[in-house]
C-alpha positions in Angstrom: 140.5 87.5 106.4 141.9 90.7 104.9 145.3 92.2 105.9 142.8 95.0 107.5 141.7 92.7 109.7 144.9 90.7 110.9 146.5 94.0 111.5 143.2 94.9 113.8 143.4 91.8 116.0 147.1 92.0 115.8 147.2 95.2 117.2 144.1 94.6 119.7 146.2 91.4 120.8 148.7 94.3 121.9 146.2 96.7 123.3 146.6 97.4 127.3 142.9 96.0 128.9 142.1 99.7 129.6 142.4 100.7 126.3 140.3 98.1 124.7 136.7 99.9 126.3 137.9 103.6 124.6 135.9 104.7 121.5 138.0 104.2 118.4 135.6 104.1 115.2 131.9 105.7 114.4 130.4 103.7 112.0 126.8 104.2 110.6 126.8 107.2 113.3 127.4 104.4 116.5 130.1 104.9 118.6 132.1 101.9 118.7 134.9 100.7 120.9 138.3 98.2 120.1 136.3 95.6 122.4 132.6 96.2 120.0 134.9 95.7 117.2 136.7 92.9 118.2 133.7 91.3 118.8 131.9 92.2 115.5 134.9 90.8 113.8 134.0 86.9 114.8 130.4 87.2 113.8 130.0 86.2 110.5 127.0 87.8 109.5 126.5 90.6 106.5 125.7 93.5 109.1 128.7 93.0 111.5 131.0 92.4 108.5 129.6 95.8 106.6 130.2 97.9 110.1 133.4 96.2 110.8 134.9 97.2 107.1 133.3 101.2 107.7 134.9 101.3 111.2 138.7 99.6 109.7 138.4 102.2 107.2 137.5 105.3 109.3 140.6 103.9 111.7 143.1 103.7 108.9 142.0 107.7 107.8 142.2 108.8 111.3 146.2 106.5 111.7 144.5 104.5 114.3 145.1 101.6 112.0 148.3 101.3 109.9 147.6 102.1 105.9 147.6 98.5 104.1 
């Protein structure tokens, strides 16, 4: 696991319930929300890794996700 992806579930870990169904990345042009990623982020599988890496890295250009 990648310090990009502890700092995700460590912050998701910390996310109020509410906030965890909001939008937070588009990836490959879907919408996808903390929950979708959290989610994608146990499957091991080439697709949900590849949209799970696009969506970290849209969140750390937008400061949704602290800069590694």
């Amino acid at each position: 696991m990648t310090k990009r992806e502890q700092k995700f579930i460590k912050m998701y870990a910390n996310l109020p319930l509410g906030t965890r169904n909001e939008i937070c990345a588009v990836a490959f042009g879907v919408p996808y929300t903390f929950k979708d990623l959290y989610k994608l982020s146990l499957n091991e599988n080439y697709a949900s890794e590849l949209i799970f890496k696009e969506a970290l890295e849209k969140m750390e250009r937008l400061d949704i996700l602290p800069k590694t």
